[in-house]
N, C-alpha and C positions, 0 to 999 in steps of 0.2 A: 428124294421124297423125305427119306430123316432129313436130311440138312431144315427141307421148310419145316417141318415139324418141330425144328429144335429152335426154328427164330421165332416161331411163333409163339411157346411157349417161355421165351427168354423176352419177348414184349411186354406178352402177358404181364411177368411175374415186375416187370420193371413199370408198368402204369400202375399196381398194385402198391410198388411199394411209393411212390411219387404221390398217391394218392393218401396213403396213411402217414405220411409227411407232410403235406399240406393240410389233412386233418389235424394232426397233434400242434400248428402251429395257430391254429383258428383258436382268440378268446373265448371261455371258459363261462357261461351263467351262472352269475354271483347264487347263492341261498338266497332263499326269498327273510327279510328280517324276523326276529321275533317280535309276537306283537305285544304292544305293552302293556303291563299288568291293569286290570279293572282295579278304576279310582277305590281308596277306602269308602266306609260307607259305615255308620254306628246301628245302620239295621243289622236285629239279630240278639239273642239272648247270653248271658252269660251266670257266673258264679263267682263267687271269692270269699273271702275273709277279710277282717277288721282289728282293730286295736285303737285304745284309745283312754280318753281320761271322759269321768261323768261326776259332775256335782249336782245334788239335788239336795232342794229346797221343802220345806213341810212347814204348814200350817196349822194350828191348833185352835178351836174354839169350845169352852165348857172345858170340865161339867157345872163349873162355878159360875157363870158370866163374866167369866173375860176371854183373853185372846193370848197368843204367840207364836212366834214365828222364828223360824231355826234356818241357818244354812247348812248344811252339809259340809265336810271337805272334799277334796276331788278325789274320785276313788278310779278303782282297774275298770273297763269295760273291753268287751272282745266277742267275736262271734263269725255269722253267718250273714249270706246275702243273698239271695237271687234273683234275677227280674228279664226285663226284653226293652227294646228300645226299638223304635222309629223313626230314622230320618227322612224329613221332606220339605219339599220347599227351597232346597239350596242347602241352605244350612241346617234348619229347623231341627230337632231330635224330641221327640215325645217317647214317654215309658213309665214303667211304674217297676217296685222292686216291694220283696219283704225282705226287711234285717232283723233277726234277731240275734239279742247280746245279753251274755249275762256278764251282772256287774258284780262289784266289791263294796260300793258305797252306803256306809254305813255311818251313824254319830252317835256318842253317848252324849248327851246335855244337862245340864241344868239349865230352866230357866223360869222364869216370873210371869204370871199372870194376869195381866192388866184389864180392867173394865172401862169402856166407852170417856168414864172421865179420869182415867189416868188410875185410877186407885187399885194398888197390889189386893189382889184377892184369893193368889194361892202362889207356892212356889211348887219347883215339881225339879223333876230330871227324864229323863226321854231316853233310848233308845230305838235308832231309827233306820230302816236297813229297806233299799231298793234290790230285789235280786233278778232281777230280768227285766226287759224291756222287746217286746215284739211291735216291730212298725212296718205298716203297710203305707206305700205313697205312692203318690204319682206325680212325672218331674218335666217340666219342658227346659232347654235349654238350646244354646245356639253354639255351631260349631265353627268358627272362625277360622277356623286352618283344618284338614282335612283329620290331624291328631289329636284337635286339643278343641274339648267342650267346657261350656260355662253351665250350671244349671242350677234351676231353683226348684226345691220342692216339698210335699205337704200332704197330710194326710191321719189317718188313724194310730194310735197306738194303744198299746196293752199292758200294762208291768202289774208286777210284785210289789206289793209296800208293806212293810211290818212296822209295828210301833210299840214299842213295852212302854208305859207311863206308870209315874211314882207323883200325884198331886198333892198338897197339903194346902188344906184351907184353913189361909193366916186368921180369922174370924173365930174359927171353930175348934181348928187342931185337930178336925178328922182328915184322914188318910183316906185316899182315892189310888186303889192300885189296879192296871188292869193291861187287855193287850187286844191287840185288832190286826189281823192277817185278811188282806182282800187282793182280789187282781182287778187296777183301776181301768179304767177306759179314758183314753182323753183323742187330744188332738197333739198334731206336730209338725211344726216348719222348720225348714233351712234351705242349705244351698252349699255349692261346693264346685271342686274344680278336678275334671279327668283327663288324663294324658297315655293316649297310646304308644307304647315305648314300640310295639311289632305288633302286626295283624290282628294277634290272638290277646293279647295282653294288653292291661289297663293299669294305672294305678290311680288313685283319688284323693283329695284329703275336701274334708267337708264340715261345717257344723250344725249341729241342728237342736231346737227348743223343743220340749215338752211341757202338755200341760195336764194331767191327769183327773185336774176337776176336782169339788169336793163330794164327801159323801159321810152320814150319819150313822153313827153307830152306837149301837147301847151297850153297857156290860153291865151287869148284874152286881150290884156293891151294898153292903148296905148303910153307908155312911149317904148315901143318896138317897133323896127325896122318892118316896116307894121304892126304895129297893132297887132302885135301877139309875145308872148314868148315862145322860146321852149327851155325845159330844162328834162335833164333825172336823174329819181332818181334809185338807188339799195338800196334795204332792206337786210340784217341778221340779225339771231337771233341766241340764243342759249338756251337750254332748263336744267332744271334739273328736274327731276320728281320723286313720288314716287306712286305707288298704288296697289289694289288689284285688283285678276280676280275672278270670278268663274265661274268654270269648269265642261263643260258635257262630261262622260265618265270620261276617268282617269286612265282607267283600260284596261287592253289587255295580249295576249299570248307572 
């Protein structure tokens, strides 16, 4: 009775082990792959900074009846950004951003006053100083490669303009001194180009026109006709810029 006892559990243990040998030789279910990342996508909002060069241009008209007009040299500009974007369509990208930037651009001048028929009617010297610029736009552009957009855009802006004037009427030999601090409104176009270097990050370079409009202003003098001079000035500028963003989200179906 042991003897059967002991064959049977000596079979037992020998189809046991026949069995976890022919298990350990059966292939093996691969991992299932990872799946692949969700395509980039420019929907999603981001932030960054700027740097750049700004010259701006100033116009003059009065208090004598004539005109001039000054360039600027190129001065610092540098700041702030933030906006949101929309892709659709394929490529399409729609957004808007505010940038503001405060500049350096500033001119001392001399220059001459000419009326309608060429005739000098004062000379003068200017100081003329842009200290900010806030723009609000909105941009479409197309994204031709899943990192790299084209875009064009437009919209409102805001600045700083000062102006210190020193006029002399070559007729008269009265002196016209005086100064005007206002924050202009205008419009502004450009366009530019951004490259996703990684999901989150962007960099850009872009340029864009300003046009801040004219507008009238009196100063109180009294070498003017009643005591008062009124003269109206127009500002532009024009921008070159380069900077980064970074980006929340990035990612989409």
């Amino acid at each position: 009775m042991r003897k059967m006892s002991s064959f049977i559990a000596a079979a037992a243990l020998a189809v046991g082990l026949s069995q976890a040998a022919t298990a350990a030789d059966l292939p093996r279910k691969a991992p299932p792959a990872p799946l692949p990342p969700p395509p980039l996508t420019w929907t999603g909002c981001y932030v960054g900074v700027n740097v750049g060069g700004v010259r701006g241009r100033f116009e003059l008209d009065g208090p004598f009846g004539g005109s001039a007009s000054r360039d600027g040299d190129w001065g610092f500009a540098g700041g702030l950004q933030i906006g949101c974007d929309y892709q659709f369509a394929g490529g399409w990208v729609f957004g808007f951003r505010n940038m503001f930037d405060g500049t350096t651009n500033s001119r001392d001048r001399a220059f001459n006053v000419v009326n309608a028929a060429g005739t000098l009617v004062a000379t003068g010297a200017a100081e003329l100083r842009m200290r900010w610029f806030d723009a609000l736009t909105g941009r479409i552009g197309y994204s031709w490669q899943p990192n790299s957009l084209l875009y064009f855009q437009g919209g409102a802006v805001w600045s700083r303009v000062e102006a210190n004037l020193v006029l002399t009427n070559t007729a008269t030999g009265a002196v016209f001194a005086g100064s005007a601090s206002t924050t202009k409104t205008g419009w502004t176009i450009g366009g530019g180009w951004e490259y996703r270097f990684s999901p989150q990050w962007s960099v850009f370079i872009e340029g864009n026109y300003y046009d801040f409009g004219s507008r009238d202003r009196t100063i109180v003098d009294p070498v003017c006709a009643g005591g008062a001079c009124v003269f109206s000035t127009k500002a532009t500028a024009a921008t070159a810029l380069v900077g980064v963003n970074y980006r929340f989200g990035g990612f989409g179906g």
